[in-house]
N, C-alpha and C positions, 0 to 999 in steps of 0.2 A: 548215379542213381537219383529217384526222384528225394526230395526232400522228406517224405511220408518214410521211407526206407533209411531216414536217419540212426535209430536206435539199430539197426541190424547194423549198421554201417561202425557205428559207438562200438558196439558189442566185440566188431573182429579185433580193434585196438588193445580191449581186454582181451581177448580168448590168445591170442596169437600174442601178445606182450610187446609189442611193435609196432609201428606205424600211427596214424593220424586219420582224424576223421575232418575233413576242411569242403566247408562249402563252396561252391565255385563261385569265382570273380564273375562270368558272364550273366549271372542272374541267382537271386536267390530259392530258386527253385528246384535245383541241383546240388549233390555233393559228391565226395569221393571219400574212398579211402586210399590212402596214398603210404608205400612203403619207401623208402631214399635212401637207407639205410643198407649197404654192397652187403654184410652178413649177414642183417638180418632177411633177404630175399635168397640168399644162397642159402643159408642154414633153417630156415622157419618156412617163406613162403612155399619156395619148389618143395622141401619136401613134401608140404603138407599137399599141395597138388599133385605129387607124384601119386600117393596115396591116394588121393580122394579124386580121381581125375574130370577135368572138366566135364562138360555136356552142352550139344548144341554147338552153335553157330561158332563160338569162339576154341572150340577143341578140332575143328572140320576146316579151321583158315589155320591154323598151326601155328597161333600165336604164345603159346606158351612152349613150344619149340625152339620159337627163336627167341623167347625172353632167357631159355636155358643154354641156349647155343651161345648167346650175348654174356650171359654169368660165366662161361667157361670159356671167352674169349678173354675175359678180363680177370678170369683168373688165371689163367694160365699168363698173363700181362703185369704180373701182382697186382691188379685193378689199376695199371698206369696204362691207357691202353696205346698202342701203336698207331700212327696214321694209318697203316692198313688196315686193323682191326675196327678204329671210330669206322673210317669207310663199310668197310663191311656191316657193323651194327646199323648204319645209315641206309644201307637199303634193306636191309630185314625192316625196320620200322616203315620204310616208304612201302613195301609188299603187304606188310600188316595196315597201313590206312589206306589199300585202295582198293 
């Protein structure tokens, strides 16, 4: 997000009680909000999008499908994931960046 979208970005760190709000390395005119945390995206993120489900471009490429299909490979992995498993998650994320 652009850097103007900072405080919305601030905001989800409160509202969700997780995650970070980090400027990006490639320029200071971008940020993120970033979760890294294995239960807090299984327990907090997905559900809150299960509810509130996306819209637009990012609900119609199926990326929060495979960010759920990835949690439930690695949980069912007890988040230690298997060569076959990382594989697997390795091309969901190549399908998702192309």
């Amino acid at each position: 997000q652009h850097t103007r979208d900072a405080e919305v970005l601030k905001n989800l760190v409160n509202y969700f009680g997780c995650g970070k709000y980090s400027v990006r390395s490639g320029g200071p005119l971008y940020g993120d909000y970033l979760v890294t945390k294995f239960n807090d995206i299984k327990c907090v993120i997905i559900p809150f999008l299960m509810k509130y489900q996306l819209q637009g471009a990012k609900s119609r490429r199926g990326d929060f499908l495979a960010l759920k299909e990835a949690v439930q490979l690695m949980e069912n992995n007890n988040a230690s994931l298997t060569k076959e498993s990382f594989e697997k998650i390795k091309q969901m994320v190549s399908r998702k960046n192309s």
